[in-house]
mmCIF file of the N, C-alpha and C atoms, coordinates in Angstrom:
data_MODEL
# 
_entry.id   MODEL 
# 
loop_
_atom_site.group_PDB 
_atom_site.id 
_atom_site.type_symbol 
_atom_site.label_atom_id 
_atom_site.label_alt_id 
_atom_site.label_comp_id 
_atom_site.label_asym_id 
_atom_site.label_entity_id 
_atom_site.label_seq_id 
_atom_site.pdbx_PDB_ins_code 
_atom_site.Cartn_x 
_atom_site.Cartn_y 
_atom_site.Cartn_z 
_atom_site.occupancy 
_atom_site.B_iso_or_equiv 
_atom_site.pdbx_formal_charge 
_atom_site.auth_seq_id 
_atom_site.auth_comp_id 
_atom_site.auth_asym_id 
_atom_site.auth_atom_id 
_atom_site.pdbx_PDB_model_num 
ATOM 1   N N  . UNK A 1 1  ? 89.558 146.936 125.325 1.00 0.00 ? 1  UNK A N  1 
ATOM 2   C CA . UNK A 1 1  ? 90.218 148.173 124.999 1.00 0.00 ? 1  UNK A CA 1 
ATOM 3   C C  . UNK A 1 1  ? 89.547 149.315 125.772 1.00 0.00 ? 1  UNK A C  1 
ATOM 4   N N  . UNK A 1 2  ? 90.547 150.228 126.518 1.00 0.00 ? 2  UNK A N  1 
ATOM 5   C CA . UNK A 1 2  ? 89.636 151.432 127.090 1.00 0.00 ? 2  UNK A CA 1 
ATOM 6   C C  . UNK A 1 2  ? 89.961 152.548 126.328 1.00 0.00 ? 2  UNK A C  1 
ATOM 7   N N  . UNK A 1 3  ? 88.383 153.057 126.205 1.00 0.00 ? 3  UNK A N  1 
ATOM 8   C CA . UNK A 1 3  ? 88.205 153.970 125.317 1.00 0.00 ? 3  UNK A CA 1 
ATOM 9   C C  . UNK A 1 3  ? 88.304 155.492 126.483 1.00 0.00 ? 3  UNK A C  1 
ATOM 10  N N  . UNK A 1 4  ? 88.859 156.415 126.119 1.00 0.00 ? 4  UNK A N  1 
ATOM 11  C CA . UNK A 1 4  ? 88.193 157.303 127.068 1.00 0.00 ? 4  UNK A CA 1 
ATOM 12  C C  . UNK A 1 4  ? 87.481 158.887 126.453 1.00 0.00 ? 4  UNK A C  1 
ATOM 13  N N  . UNK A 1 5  ? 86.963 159.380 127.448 1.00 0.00 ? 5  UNK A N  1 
ATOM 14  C CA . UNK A 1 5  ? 85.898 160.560 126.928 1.00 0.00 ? 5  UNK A CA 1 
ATOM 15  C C  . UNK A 1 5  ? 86.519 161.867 127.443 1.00 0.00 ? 5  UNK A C  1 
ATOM 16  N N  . UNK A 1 6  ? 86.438 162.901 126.208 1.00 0.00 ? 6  UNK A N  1 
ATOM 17  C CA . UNK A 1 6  ? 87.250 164.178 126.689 1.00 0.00 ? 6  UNK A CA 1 
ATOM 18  C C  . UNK A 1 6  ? 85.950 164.831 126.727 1.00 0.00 ? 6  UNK A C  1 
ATOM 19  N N  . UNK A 1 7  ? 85.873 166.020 127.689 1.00 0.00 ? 7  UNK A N  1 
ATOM 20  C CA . UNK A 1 7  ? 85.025 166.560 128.165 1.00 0.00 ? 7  UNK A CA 1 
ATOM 21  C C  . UNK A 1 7  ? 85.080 167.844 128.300 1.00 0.00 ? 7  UNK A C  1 
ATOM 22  N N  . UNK A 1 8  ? 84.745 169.190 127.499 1.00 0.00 ? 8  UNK A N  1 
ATOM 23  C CA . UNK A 1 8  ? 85.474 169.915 127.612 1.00 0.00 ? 8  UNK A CA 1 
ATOM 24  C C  . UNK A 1 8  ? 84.164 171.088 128.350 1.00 0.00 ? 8  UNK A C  1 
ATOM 25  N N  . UNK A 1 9  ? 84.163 172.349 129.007 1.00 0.00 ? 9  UNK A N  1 
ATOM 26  C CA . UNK A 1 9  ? 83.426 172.965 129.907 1.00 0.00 ? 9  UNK A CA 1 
ATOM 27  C C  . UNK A 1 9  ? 83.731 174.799 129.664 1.00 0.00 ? 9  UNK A C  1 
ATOM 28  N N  . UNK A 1 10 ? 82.903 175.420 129.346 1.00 0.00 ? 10 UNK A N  1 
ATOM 29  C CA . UNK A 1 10 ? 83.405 176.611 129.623 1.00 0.00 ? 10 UNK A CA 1 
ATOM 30  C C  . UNK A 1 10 ? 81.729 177.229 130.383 1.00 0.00 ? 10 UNK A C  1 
ATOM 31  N N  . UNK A 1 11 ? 82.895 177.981 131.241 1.00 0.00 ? 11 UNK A N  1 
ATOM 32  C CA . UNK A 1 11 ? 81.091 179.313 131.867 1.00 0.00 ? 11 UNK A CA 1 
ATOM 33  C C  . UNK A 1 11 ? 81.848 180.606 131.985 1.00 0.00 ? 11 UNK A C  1 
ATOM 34  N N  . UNK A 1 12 ? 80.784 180.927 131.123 1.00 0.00 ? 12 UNK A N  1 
ATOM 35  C CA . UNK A 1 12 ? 81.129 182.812 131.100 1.00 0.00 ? 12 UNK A CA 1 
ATOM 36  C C  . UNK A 1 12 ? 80.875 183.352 132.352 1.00 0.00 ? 12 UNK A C  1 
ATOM 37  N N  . UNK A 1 13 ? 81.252 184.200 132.574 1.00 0.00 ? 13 UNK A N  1 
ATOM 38  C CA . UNK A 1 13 ? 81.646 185.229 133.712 1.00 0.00 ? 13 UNK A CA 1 
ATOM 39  C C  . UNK A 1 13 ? 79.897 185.735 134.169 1.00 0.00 ? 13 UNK A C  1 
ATOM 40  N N  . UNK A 1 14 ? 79.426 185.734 133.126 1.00 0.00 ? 14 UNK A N  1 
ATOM 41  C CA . UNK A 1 14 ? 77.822 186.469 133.298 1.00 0.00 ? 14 UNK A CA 1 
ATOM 42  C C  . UNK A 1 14 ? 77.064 185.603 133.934 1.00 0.00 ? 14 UNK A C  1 
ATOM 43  N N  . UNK A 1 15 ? 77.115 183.971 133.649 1.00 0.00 ? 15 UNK A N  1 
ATOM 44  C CA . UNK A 1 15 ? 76.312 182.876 133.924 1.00 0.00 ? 15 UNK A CA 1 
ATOM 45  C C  . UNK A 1 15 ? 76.573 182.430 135.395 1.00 0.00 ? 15 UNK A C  1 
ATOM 46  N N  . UNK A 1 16 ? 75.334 181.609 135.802 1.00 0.00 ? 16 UNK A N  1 
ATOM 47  C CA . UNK A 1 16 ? 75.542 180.838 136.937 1.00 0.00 ? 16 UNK A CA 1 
ATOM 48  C C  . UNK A 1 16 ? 77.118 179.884 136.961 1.00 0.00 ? 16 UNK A C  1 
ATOM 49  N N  . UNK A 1 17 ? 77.304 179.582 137.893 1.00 0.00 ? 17 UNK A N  1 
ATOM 50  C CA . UNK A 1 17 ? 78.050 178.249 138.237 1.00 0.00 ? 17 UNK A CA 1 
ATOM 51  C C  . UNK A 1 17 ? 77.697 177.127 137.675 1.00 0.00 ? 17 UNK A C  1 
ATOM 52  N N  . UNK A 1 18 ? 78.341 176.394 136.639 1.00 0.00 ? 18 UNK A N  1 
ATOM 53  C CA . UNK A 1 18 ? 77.971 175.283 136.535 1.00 0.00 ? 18 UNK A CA 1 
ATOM 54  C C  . UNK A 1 18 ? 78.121 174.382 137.423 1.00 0.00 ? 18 UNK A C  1 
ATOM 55  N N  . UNK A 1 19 ? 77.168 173.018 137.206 1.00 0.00 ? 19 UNK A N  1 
ATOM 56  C CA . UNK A 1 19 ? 77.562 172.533 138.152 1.00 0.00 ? 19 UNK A CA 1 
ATOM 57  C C  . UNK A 1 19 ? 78.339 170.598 137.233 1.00 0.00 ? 19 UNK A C  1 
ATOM 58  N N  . UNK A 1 20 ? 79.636 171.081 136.886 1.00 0.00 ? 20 UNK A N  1 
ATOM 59  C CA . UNK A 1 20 ? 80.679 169.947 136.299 1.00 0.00 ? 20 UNK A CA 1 
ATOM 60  C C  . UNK A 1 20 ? 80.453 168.744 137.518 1.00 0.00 ? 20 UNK A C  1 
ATOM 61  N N  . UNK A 1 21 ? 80.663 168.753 138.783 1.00 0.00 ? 21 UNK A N  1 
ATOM 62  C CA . UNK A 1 21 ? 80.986 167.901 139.499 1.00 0.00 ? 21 UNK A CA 1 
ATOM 63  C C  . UNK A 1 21 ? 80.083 166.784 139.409 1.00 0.00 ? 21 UNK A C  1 
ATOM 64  N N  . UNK A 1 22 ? 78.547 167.378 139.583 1.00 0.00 ? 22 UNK A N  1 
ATOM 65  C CA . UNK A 1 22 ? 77.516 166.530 139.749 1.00 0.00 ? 22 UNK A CA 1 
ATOM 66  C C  . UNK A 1 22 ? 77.615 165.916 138.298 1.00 0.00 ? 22 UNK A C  1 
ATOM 67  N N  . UNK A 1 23 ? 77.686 166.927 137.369 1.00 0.00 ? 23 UNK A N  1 
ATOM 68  C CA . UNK A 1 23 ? 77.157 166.126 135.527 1.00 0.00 ? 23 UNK A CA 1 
ATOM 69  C C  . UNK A 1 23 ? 78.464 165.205 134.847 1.00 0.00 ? 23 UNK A C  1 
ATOM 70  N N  . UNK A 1 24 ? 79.946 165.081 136.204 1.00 0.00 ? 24 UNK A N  1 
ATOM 71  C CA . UNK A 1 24 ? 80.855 164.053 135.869 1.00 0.00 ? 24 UNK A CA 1 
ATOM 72  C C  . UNK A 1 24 ? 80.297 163.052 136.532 1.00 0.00 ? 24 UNK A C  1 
ATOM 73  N N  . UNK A 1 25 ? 79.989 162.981 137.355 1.00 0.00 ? 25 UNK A N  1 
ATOM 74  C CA . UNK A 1 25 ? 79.230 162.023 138.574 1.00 0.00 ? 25 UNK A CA 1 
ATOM 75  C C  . UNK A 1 25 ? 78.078 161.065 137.737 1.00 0.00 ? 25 UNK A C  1 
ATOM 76  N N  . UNK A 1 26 ? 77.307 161.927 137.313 1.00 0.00 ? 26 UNK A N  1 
ATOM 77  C CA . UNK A 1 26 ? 76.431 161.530 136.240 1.00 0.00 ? 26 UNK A CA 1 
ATOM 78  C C  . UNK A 1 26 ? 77.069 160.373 135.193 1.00 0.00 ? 26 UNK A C  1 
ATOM 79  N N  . UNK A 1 27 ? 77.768 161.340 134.417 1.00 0.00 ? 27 UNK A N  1 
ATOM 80  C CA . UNK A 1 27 ? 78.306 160.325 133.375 1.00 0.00 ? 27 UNK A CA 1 
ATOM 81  C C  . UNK A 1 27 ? 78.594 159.578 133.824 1.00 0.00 ? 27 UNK A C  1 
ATOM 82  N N  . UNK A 1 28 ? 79.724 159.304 134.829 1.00 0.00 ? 28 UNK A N  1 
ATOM 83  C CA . UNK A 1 28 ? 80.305 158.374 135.184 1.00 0.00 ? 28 UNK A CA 1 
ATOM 84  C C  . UNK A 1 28 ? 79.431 156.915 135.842 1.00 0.00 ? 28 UNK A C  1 
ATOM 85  N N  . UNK A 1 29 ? 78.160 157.395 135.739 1.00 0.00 ? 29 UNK A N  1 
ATOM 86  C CA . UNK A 1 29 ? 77.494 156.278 136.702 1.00 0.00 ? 29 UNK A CA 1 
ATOM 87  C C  . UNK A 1 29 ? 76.746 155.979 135.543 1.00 0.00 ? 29 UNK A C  1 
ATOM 88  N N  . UNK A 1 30 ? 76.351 156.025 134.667 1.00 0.00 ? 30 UNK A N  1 
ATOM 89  C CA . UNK A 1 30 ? 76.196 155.971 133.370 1.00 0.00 ? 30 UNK A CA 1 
ATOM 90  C C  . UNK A 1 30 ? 76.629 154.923 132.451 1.00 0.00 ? 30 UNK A C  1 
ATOM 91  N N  . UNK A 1 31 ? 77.959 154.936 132.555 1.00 0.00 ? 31 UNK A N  1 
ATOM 92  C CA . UNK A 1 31 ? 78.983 154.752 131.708 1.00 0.00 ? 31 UNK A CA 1 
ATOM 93  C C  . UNK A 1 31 ? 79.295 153.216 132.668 1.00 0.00 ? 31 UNK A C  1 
ATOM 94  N N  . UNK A 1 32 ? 79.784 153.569 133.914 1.00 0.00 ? 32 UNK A N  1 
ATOM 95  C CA . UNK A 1 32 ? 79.199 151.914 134.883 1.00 0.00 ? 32 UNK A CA 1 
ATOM 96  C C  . UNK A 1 32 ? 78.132 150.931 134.565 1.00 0.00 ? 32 UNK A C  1 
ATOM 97  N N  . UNK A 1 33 ? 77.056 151.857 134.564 1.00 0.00 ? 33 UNK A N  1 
ATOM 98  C CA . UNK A 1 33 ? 75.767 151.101 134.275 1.00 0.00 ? 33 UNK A CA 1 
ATOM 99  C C  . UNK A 1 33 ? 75.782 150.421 133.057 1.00 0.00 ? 33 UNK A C  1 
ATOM 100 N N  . UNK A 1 34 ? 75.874 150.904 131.909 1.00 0.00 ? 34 UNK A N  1 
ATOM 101 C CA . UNK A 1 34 ? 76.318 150.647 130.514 1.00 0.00 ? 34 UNK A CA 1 
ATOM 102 C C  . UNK A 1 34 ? 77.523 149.587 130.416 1.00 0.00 ? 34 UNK A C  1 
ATOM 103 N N  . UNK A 1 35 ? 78.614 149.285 131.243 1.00 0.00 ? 35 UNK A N  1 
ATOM 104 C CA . UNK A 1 35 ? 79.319 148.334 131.278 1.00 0.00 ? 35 UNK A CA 1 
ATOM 105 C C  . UNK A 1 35 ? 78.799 147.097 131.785 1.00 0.00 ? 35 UNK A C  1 
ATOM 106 N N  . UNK A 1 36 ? 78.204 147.189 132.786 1.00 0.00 ? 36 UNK A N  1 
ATOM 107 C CA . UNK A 1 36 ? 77.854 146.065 133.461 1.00 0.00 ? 36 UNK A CA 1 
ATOM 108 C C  . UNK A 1 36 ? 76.017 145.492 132.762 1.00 0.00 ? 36 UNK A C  1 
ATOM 109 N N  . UNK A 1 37 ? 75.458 146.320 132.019 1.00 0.00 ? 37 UNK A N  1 
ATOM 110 C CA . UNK A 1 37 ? 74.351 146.232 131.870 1.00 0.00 ? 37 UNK A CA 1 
ATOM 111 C C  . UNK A 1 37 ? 73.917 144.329 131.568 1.00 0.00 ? 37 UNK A C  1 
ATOM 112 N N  . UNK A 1 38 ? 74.788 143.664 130.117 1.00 0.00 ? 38 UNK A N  1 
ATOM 113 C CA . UNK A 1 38 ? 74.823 142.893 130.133 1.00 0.00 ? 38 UNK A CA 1 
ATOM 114 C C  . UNK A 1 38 ? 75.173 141.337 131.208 1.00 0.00 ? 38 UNK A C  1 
ATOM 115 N N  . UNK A 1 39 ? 76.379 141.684 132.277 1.00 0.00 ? 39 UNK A N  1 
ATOM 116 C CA . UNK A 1 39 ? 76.405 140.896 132.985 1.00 0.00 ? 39 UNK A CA 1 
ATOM 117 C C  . UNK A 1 39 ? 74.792 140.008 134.186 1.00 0.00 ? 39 UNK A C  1 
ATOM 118 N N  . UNK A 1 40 ? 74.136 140.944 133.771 1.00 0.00 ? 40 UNK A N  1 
ATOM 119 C CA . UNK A 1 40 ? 73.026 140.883 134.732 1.00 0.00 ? 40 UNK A CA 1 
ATOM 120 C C  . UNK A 1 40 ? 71.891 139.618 134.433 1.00 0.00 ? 40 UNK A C  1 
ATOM 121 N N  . UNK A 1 41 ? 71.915 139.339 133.372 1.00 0.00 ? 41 UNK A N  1 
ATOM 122 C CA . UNK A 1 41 ? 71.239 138.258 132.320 1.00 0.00 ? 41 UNK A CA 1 
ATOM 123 C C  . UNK A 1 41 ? 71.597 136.753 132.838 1.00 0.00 ? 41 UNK A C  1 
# 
């Protein structure tokens, strides 16, 4: 079953740039790792 993840982001006008791209990148390699973790055994 695929589950999926909502992700939601806000940056105020005052603050830096977040940086979403890299911290989806992140999860996402994460979330790979975590799938496959068991096959490795």
């Amino acid at each position: 079953m695929t589950q999926k993840i909502l992700i939601l982001a806000a940056n105020p006008k005052t603050t830096l740039t977040l940086r979403l791209d890299e911290e989806m990148r992140e999860i996402d390699e994460g979330l790979r790792r975590s799938k496959n973790r068991d096959q490795s055994f």
